[in-house]
C-alpha positions as CSV (number, residue, x, y, z in Angstrom):
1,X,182.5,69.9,107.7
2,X,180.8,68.5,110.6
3,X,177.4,68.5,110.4
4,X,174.9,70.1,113.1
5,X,173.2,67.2,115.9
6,X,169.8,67.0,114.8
7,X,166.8,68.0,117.3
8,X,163.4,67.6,116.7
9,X,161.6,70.7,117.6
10,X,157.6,70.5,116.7
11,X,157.4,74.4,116.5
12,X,159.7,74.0,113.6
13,X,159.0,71.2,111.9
14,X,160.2,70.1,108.9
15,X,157.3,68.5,107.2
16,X,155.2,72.0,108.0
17,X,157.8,73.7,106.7
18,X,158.0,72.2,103.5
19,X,154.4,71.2,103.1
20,X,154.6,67.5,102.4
21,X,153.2,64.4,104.1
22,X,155.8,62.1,106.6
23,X,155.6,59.2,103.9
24,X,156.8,61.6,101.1
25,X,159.4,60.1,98.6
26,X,162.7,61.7,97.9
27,X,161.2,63.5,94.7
28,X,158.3,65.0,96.3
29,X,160.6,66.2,98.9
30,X,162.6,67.7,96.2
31,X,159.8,69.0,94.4
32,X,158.0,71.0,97.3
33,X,161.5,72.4,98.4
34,X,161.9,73.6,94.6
35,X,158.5,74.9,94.3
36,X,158.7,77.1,98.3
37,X,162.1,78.4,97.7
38,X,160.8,79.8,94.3
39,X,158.3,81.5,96.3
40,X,160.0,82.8,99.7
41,X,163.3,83.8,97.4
42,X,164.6,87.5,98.8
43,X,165.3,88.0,95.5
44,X,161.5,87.5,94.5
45,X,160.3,89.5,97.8
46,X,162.3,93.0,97.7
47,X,159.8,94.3,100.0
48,X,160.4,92.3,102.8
49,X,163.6,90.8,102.7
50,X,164.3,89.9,106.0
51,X,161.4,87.4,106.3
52,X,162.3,86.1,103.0
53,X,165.9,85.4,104.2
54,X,164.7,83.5,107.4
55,X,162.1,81.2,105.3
56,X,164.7,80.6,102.9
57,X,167.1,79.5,105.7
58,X,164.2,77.2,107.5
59,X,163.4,75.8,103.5
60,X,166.8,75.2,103.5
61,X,167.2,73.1,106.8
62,X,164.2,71.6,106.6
63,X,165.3,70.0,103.0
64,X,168.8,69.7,104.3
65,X,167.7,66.6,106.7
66,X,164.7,65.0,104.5
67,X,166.6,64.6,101.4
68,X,169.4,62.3,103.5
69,X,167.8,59.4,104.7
70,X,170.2,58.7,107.0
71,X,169.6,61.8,108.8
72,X,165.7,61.9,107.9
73,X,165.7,58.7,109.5
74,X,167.0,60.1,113.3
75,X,164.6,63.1,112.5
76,X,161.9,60.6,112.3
77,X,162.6,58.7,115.0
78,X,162.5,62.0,117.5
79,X,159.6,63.0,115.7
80,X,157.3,59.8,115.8
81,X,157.5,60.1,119.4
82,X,155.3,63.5,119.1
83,X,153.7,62.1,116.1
84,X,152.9,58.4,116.4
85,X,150.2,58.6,114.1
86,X,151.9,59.6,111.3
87,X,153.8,56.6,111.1
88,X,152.4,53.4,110.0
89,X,153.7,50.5,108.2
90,X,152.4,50.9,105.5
91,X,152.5,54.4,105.0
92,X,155.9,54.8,106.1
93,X,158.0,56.5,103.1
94,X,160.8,54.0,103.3
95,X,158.1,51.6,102.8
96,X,156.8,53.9,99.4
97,X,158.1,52.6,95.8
98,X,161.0,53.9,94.4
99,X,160.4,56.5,91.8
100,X,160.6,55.0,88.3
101,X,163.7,55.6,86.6
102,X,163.8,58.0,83.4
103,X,163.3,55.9,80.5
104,X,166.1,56.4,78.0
105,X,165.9,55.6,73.8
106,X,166.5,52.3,73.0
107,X,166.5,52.7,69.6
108,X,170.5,53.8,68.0
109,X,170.4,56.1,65.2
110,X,171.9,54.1,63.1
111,X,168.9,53.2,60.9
112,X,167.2,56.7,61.4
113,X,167.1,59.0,58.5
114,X,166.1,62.2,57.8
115,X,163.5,63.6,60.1
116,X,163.7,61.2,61.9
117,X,166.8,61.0,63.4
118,X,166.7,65.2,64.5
119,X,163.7,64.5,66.1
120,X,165.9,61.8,67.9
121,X,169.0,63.8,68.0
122,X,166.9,66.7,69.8
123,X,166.0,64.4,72.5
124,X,169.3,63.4,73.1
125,X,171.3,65.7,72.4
126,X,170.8,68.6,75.9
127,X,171.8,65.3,78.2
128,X,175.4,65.6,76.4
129,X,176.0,69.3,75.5
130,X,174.7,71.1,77.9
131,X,177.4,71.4,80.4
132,X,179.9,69.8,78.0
133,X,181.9,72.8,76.7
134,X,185.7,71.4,76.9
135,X,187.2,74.7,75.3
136,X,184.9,76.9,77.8
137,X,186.1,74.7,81.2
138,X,189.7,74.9,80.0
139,X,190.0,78.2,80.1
140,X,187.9,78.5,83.2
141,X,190.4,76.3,84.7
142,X,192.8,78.3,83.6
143,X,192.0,81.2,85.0
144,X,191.2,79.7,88.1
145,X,194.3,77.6,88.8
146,X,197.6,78.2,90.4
147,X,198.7,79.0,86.9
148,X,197.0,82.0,86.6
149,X,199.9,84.0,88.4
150,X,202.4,82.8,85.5
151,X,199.5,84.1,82.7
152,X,199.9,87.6,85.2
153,X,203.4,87.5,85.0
154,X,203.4,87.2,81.2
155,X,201.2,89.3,80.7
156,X,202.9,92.0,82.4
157,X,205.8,91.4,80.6
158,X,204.3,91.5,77.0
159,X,202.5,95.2,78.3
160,X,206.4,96.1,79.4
161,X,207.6,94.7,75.5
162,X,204.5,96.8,73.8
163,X,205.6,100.1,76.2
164,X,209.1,99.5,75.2
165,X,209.2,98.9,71.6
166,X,206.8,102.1,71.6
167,X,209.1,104.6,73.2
168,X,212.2,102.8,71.2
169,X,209.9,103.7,67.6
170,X,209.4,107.1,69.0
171,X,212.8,107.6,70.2
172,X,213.7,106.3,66.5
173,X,211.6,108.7,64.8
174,X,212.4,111.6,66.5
175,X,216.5,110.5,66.1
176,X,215.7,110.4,61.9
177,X,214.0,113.8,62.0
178,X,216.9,115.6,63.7
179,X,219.2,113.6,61.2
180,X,217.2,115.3,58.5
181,X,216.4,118.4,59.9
182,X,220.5,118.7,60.4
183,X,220.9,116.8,56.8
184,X,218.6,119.7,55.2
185,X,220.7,122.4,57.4
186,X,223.7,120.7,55.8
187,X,222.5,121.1,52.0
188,X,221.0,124.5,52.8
189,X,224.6,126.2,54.0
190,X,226.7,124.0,51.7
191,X,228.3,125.1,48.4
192,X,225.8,124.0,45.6
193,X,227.6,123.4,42.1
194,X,225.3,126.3,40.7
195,X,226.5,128.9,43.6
196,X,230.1,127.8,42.6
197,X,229.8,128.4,39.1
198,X,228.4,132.1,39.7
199,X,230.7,132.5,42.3
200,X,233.7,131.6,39.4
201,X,231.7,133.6,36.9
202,X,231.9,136.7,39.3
203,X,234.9,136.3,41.3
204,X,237.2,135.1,38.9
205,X,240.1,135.4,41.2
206,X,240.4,133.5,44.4
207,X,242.1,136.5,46.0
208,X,239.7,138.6,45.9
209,X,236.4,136.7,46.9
210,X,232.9,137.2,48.9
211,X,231.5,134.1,50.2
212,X,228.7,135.6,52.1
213,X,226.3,136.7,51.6
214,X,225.4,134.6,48.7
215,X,224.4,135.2,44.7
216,X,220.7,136.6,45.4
217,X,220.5,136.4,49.3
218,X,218.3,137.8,51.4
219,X,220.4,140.3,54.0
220,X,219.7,142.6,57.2
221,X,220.8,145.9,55.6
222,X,220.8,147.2,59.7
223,X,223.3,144.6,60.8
224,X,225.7,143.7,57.6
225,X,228.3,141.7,57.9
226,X,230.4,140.3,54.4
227,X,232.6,137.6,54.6
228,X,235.2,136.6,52.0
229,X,238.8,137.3,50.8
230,X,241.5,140.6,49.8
231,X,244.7,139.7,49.6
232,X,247.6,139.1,47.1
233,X,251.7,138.9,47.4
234,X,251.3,142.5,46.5
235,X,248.3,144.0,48.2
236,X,248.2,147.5,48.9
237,X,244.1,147.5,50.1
238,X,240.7,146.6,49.2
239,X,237.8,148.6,48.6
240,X,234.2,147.1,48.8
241,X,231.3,149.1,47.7
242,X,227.5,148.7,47.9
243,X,225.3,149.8,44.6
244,X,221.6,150.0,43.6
245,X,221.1,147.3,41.0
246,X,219.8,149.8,38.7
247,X,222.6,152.7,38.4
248,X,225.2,149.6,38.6
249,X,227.0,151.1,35.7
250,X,227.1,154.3,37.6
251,X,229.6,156.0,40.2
252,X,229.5,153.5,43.3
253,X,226.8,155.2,45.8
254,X,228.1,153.6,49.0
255,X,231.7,152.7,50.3
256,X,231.6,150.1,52.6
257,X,235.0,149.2,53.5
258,X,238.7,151.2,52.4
259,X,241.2,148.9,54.5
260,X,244.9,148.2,54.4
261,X,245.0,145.0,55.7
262,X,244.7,141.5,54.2
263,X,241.8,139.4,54.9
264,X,241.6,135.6,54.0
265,X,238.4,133.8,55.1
266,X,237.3,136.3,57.0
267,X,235.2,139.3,57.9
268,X,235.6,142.0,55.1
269,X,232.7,144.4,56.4
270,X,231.5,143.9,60.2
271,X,227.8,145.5,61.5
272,X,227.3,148.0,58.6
273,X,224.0,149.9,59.2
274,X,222.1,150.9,56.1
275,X,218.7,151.2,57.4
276,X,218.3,153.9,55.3
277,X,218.0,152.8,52.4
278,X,214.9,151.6,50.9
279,X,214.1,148.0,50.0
280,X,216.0,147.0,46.5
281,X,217.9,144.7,44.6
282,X,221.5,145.6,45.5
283,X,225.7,144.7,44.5
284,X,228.6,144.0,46.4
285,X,231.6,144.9,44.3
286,X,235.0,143.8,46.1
287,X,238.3,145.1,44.4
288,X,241.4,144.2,45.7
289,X,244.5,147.0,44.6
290,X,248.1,146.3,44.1
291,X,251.1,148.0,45.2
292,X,251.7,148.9,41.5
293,X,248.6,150.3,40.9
294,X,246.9,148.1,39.3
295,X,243.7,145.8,40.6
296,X,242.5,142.1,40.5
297,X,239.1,141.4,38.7
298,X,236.6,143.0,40.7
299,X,234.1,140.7,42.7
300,X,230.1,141.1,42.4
301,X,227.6,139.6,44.4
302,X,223.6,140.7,44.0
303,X,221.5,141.4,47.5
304,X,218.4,141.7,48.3
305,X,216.9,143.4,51.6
């Protein structure tokens, strides 16, 4: 950046500004520069920050051209022309000393012990570590370098790989509890070996069968329908009854059905309404008659309501 033409102006000078002599060195220079820019800081001077800001700004000028002595050297040289009295021989600051250097230790821990050597190793030891953090400036330059847009990238795909495998597990879970609600649906409506054996043990003979409602089912006595089998080479009709468990042995209270037709697998008994009657334990008894006169074994199923 090209730097501005310097101009000596004696309502602004530099020297006032800063508050040091014309044969100051390079550290008091530094020094009062430090010490006013502590003081005129906006950031110290929230009631008036406007002069603040324009101090700060003259501060920083002023110290801009006297800490290069190339350029303090052209200041100067405009400047002694106002100021010739300020500049001597002897008391010219190119003419000052030098600073003395900063002293380092001499002595190498090597032969230190104990004490000794912390005390040494606390001198020592903020000239090597305090801006030496590799691990920190790695990833500083890390984040601040072109590859930062890869480290995006991935990152955006890893938060596309943690969204997906999400919705897949739900998707999954959701998929195995349909599969069991349907697996339980399955077991509920299948044949168990224990309704088969009652089913045997009541309805010995395959012609003349009810499948549903089950042994012990729960039924809508307002909307009944029974499901199962009358028929034989020699069927004449079936006749399917409805008793109260209790006066089972009795005359049959209710016919349900008196047909002339065979029925395999299908509907024996279709939207009987028995409102009426009161909640009970109740029997089905199929019986399927020949042409002869005769009957199969009956079939009998218990209901509730």
């Amino acid at each position: 950046m090209k730097r501005r033409v310097i101009r000596y102006d004696p309502k602004n000078d530099f020297y006032s500004v800063l508050g040091v002599p014309a044969n100051a060195n390079a550290d008091q220079v530094q020094q009062a520069f430090r010490q006013k820019a502590k003081e005129v800081h906006p950031d110290r001077n929230p009631e008036r920050v406007a002069w603040a800001t324009e101090q700060f700004r003259r501060l920083s000028e002023a110290y801009d051209v006297l800490s290069d002595a190339a350029r303090r050297w052209e200041y100067d040289r405009q400047r002694r022309q106002t100021h010739p009295a300020a500049y001597t021989t002897d008391s010219a600051w190119w003419a000052q000393p030098p600073a003395p250097a900063r002293e380092t230790p001499r002595r190498t821990p090597e032969r230190m012990e104990g004490d000794e050597f912390w005390a040494w190793y606390r001198t020592v030891k903020p000239q090597y570590t305090r801006y030496n953090n590799p691990y920190r400036d790695a990833v500083r330059n890390l984040f601040f370098s072109p590859y930062r847009y890869v480290l995006t990238i991935l990152g955006l795909v890893f938060l596309a790989n943690v969204v997906f495998i999400s919705l897949a597990q739900q998707n999954g879970l959701v998929r195995q509890a349909m599969q069991r609600e349907q697996t339980a649906e399955a077991r509920a409506f299948a044949p168990t070996q224990t309704h088969v054996a009652v089913l045997l043990a009541r309805c010995p003979d395959p012609n003349a069968r009810i499948t549903l409602p089950r042994q012990d089912g729960r039924v809508n006595l307002a909307d009944l329908d029974v499901r199962g089998t009358a028929a034989h080479p020699d069927f004449d009709h079936y006749e399917l009854y409805l008793f109260i468990r209790e006066d089972a042995t009795q005359q049959p209270s209710i016919l349900l059905a008196n047909v002339r037709r065979p029925v395999r697998e299908g509907l024996l008994v279709e939207n009987a309404d028995l409102s009426r009657l009161s909640a009970a334990r109740y029997m089905l008894r199929l019986t399927v008659f020949l042409k002869n006169g005769s009957s199969l074994p009956p079939c009998e199923v218990d209901i509730q309501r």
